[in-house]
N, C-alpha and C positions, 0 to 999 in steps of 0.2 A: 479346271479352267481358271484362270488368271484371273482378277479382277480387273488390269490394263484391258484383256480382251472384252469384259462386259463392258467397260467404258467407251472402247472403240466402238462394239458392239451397238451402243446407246446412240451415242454420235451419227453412226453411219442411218443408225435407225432414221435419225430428227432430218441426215441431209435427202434419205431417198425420200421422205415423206413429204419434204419439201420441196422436191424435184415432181413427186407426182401431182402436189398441188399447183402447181407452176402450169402443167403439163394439163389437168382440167380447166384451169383457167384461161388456156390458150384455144382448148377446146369449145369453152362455152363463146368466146370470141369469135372465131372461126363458123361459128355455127352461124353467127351472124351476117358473115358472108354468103353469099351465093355457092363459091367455086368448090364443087364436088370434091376432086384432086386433093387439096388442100387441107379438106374435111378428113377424109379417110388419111390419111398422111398423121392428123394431129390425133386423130382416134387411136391411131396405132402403137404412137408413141407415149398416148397415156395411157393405153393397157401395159405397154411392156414396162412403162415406173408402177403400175401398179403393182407386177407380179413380180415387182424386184422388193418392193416395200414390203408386200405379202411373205415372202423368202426371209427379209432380217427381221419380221414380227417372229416367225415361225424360229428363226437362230435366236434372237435375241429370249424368246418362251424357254427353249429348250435350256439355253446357261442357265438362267431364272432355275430353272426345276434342279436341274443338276446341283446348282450352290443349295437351294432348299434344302433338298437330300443329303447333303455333306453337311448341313446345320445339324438337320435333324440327326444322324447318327453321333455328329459329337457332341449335340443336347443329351441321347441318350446314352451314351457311355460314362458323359461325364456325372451323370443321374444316378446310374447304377455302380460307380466305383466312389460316390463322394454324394450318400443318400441324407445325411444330416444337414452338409453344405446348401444342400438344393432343397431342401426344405426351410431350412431358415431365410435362403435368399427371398421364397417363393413368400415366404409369410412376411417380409420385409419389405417387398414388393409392393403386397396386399393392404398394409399398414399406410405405405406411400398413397396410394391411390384411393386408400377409404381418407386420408386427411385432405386428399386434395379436393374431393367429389363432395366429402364435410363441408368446407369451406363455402361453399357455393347458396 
């Protein structure tokens, strides 16, 4: 998977979520009216932003794991073909982060 497509991915995420916040909020307005019709009309239409936002949570989860898994296997290849490299980084790191945690 692309990175362009987690971006869209992202994106698409923020606007249905935004769509379905739109979409309870017209709700909880609507409730305030009387007319039946009009109720179930706006109920309907924030279940289905719901289960469209639920849908790019669940796409946008699964990129997430997928790039994970592709981290992690070229973490561990590049580990076990270049083990002194990844230890010095590792202790370099280590070094970084005890001086900064020191500082405080």
């Amino acid at each position: 998977m692309e990175k362009d497509s987690i971006v869209f991915n992202k994106n698409q995420l923020g606007d249905d979520f935004n769509a379905f916040l739109e979409d309870a909020e017209a709700l909880l307005k609507a409730t305030a009216d009387t007319g039946e019709d009009k109720l179930n009309e706006v109920r309907a239409k924030a279940e289905a932003s719901f289960n469209i936002a639920r849908a790019s949570l669940v796409r946008t989860q699964d990129a997430v794991l997928v790039q994970a898994k592709i981290a992690v296997q070229a973490t561990d290849l590049y580990v076990h073909k270049n083990p002194w490299q990844a230890a010095g980084l590792a202790a370099g790191v280590g070094v970084l982060v005890g001086l900064l945690f020191g500082r405080r």
